[in-house]
Backbone as JSON Lines, residues from 0, in Angstrom:
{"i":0,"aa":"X","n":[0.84,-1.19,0.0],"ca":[0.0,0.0,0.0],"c":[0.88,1.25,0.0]}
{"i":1,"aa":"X","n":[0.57,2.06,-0.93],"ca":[1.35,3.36,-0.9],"c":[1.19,4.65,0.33]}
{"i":2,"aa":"X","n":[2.17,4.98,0.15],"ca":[2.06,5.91,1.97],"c":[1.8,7.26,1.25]}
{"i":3,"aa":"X","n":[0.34,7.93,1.23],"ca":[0.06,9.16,0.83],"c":[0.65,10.42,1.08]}
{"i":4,"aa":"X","n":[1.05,9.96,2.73],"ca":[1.5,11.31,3.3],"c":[3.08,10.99,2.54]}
{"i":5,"aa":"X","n":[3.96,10.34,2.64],"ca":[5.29,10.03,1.65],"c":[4.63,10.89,0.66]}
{"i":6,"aa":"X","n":[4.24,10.58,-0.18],"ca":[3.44,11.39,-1.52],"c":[3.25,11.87,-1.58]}
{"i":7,"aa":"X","n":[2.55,13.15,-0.75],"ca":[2.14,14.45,-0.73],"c":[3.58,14.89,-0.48]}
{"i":8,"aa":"X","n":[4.45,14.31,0.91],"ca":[5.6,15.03,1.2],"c":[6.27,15.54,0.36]}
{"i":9,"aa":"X","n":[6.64,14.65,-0.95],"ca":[7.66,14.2,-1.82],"c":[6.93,15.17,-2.67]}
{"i":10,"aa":"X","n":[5.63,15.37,-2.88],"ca":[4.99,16.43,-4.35],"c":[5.27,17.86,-3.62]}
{"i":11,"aa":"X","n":[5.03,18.07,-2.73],"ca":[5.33,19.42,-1.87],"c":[6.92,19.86,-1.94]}
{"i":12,"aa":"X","n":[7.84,18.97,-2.52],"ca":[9.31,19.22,-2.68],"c":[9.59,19.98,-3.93]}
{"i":13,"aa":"X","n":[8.36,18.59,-5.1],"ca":[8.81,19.16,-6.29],"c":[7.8,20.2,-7.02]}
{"i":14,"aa":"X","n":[6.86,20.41,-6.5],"ca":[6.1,20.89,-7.02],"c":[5.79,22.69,-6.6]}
{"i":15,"aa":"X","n":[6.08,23.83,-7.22],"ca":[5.63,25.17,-6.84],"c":[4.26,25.38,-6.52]}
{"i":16,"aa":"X","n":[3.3,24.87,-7.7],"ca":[2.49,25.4,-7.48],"c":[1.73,24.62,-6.66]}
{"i":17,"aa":"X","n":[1.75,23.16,-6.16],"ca":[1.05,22.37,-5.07],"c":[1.26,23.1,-4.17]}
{"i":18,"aa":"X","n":[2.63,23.23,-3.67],"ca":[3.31,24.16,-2.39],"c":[2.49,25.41,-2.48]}
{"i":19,"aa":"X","n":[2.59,26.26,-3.05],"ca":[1.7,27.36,-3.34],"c":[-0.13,27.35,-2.84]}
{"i":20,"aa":"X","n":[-0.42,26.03,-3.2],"ca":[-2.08,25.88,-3.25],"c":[-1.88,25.74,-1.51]}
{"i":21,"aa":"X","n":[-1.23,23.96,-1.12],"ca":[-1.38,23.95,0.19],"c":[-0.92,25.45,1.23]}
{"i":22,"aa":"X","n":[-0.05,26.56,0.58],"ca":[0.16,27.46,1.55],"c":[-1.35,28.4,1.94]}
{"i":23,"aa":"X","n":[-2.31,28.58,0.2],"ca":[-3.35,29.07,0.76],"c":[-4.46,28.39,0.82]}
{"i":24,"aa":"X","n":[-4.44,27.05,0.9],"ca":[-5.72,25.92,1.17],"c":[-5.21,24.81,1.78]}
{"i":25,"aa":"X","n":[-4.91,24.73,2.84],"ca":[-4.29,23.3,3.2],"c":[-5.13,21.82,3.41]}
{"i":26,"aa":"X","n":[-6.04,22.51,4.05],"ca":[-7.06,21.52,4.23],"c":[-7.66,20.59,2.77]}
{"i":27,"aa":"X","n":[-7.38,21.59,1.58],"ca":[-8.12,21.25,0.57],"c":[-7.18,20.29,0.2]}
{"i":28,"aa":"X","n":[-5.86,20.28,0.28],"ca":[-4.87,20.02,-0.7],"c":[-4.31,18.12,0.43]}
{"i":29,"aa":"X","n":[-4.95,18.6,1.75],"ca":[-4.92,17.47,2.5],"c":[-6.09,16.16,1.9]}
{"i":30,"aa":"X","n":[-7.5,16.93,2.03],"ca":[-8.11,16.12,1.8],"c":[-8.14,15.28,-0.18]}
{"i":31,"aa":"X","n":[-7.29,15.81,-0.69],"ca":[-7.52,15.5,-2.38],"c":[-6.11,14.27,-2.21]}
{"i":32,"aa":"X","n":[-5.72,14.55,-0.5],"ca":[-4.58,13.41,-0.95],"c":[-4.93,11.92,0.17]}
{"i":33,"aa":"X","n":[-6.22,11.87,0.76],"ca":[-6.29,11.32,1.2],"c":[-6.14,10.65,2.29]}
{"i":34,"aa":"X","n":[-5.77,11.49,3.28],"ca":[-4.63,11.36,4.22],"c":[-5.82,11.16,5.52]}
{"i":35,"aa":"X","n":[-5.2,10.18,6.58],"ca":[-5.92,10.24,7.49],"c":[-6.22,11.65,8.87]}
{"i":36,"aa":"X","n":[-6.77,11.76,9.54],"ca":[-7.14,12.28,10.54],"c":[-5.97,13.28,11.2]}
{"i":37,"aa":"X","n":[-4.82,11.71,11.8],"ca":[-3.81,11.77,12.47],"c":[-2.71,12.63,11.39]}
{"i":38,"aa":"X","n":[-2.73,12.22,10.16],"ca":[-1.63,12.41,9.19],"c":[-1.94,13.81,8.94]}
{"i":39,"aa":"X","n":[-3.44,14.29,8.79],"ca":[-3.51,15.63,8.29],"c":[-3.1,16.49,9.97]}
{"i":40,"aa":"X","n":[-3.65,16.18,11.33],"ca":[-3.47,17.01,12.2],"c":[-1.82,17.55,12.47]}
{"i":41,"aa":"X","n":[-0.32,16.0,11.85],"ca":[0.63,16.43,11.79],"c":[1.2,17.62,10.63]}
{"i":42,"aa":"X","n":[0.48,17.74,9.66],"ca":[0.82,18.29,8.68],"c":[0.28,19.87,9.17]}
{"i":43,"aa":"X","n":[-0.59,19.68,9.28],"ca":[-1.0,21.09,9.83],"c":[-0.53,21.87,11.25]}
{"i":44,"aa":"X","n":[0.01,20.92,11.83],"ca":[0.76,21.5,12.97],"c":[2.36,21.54,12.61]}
{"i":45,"aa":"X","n":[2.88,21.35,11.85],"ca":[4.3,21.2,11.34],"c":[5.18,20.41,12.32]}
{"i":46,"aa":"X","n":[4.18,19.12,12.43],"ca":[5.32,18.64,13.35],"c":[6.07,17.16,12.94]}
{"i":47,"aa":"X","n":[7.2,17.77,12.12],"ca":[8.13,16.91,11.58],"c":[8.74,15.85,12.29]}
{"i":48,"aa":"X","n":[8.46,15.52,13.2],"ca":[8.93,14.48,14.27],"c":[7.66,13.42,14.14]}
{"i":49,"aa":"X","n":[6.14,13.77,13.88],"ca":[5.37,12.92,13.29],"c":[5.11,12.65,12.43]}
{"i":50,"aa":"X","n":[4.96,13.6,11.78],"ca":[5.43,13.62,9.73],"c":[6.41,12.53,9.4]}
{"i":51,"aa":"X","n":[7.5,12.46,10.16],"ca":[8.33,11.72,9.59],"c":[8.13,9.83,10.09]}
{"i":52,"aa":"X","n":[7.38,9.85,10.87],"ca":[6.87,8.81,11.7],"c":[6.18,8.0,10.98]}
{"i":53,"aa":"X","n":[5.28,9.09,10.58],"ca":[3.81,8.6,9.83],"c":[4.35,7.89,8.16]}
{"i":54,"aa":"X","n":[5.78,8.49,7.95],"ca":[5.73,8.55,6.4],"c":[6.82,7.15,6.12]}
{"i":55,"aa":"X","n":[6.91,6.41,7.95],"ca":[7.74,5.06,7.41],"c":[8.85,5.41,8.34]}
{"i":56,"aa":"X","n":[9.25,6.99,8.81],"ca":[10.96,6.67,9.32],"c":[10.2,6.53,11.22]}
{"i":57,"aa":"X","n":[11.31,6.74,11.62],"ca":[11.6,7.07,12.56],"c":[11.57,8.77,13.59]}
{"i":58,"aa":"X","n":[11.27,9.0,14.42],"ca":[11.37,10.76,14.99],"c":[12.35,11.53,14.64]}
{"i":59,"aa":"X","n":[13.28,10.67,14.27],"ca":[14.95,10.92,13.94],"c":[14.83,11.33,12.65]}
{"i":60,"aa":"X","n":[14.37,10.55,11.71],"ca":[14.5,10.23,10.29],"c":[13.36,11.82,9.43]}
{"i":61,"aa":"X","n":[14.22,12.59,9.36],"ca":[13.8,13.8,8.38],"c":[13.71,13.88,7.19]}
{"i":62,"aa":"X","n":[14.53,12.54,6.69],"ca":[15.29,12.9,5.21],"c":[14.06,13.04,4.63]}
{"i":63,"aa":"X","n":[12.77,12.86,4.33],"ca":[11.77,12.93,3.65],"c":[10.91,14.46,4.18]}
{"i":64,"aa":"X","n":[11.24,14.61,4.93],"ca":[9.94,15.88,5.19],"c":[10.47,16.6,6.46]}
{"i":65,"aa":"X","n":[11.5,17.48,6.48],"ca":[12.39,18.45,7.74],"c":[11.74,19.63,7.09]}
{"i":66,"aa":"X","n":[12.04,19.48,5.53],"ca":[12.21,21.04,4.91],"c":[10.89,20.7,3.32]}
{"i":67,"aa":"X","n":[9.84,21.64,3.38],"ca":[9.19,21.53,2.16],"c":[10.39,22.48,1.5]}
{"i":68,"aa":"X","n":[11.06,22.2,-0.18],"ca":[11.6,22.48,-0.85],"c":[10.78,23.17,-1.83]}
{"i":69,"aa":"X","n":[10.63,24.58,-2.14],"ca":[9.83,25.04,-3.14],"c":[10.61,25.71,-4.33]}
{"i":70,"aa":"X","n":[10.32,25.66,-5.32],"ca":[10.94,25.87,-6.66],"c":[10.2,27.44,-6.85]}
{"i":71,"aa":"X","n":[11.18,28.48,-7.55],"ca":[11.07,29.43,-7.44],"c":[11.55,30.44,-8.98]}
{"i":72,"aa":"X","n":[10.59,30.95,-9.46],"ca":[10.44,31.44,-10.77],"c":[11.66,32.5,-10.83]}
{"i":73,"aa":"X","n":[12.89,32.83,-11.11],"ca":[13.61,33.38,-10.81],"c":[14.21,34.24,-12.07]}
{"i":74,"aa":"X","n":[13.04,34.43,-12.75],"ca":[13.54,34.92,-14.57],"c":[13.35,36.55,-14.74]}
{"i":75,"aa":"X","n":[13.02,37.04,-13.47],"ca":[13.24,38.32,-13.34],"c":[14.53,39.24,-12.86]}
{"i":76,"aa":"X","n":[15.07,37.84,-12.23],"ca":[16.76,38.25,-11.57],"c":[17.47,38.27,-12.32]}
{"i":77,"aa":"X","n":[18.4,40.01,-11.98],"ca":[19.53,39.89,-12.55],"c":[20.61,39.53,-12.24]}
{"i":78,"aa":"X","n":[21.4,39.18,-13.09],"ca":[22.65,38.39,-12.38],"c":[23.81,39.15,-12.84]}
């Protein structure tokens, strides 16, 4: 069985404009991924010590979800 919250974690890395939606709808962007009760109350409280629990590691284990990674349109900068 696939781990949703892994999946959302992992689309929230690569994705701007998901990141973008969940910053101004979270709830919406929780429930379209299926996530249980427990999984959405960690996500919404930012607490990466259950996030990371829920998604297979350990309290320890961040490598999947410490930092949402957002991609950033940067074609206005000059260099």
């Amino acid at each position: 069985m696939a781990n949703k919250l892994l999946e959302l974690v992992n689309a929230l890395g690569r994705d701007a404009a998901l990141a973008a939606e969940y910053e101004a709808d979270p709830d919406a962007v929780l429930a379209r991924y299926g996530l249980s009760d427990e999984q959405k109350a960690a996500m919404k409280a930012g607490d990466c010590a259950a996030v990371a629990k829920l998604c297979g590691g350990d309290s320890d284990s961040y490598y999947a979800n410490n930092t949402t990674i957002k991609a950033y349109d940067h074609k206005d900068d000059e260099y």
